[in-house]
C-alpha positions in Angstrom: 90.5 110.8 108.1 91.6 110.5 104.8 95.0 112.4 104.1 96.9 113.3 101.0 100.7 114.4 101.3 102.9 116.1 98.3 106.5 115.6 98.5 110.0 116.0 96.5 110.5 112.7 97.1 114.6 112.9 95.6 115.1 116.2 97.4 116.5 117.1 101.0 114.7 115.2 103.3 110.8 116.3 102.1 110.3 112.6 101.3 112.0 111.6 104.4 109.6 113.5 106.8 106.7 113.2 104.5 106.7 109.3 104.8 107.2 109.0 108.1 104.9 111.5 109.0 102.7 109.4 106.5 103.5 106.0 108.3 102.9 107.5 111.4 99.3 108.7 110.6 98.5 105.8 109.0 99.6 103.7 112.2 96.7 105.9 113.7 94.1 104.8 111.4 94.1 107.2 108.8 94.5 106.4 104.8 97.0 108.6 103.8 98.0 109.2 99.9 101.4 109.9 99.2 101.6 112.1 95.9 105.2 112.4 94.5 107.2 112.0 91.0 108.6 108.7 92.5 108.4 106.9 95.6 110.3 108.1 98.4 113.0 105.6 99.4 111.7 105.2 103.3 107.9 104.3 101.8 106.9 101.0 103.2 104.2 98.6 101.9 101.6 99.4 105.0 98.0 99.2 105.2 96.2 102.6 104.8 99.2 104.2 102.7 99.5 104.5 99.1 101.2 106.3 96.7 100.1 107.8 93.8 103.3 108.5 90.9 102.9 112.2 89.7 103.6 111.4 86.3 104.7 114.5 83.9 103.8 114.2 80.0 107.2 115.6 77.5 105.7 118.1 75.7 108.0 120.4 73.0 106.7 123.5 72.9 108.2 124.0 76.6 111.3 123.6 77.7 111.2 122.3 81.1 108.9 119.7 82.2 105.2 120.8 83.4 105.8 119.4 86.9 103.7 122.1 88.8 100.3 121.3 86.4 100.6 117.9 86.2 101.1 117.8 90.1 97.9 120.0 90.4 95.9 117.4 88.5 97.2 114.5 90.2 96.0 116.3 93.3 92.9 117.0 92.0 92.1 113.5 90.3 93.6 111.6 94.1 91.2 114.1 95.7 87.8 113.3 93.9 88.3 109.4 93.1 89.9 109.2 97.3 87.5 111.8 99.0 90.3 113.2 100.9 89.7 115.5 104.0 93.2 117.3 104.0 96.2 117.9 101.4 99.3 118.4 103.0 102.1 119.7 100.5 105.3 119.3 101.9 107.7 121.5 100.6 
């Protein structure tokens, strides 16, 4: 199966229990996508897991960063170019 998981990698333990349940799926067999603004700390170099940065453009007119859409695109762009079955979001 192919697997993308969302996380908050710097916040609580989302990107604690999001890589491991990563690592553990991948151990499995199945290529699993991370999808975060930064790596979570626990994220090993393993076969069949990647990470993909969620990275979010400044932009003036607003005040806070667009996290929520460029996270939406990233999940998008991951989706089509990966063919993933399933998108976990772990929040």
């Amino acid at each position: 199966m192919n697997i993308g998981i969302v996380c908050y990698a710097s916040v609580g333990g989302s990107g604690v229990v999001a890589t491991e349940l990563a690592s553990a799926l991948a151990s499995r067999g199945h290529d699993v996508h991370i999808l975060s603004s930064e790596a979570p700390f626990r994220l090993r170099h393993e076969p069949r897991l990647h990470f993909h940065r969620v990275e979010t453009p400044a932009y003036p007119l607003f005040r806070e960063p667009q996290y929520v859409l460029s996270l939406t695109t990233k999940i998008v762009q991951v989706s089509r170019e990966q063919a993933l079955d399933i998108v976990h979001a772990h929040y």
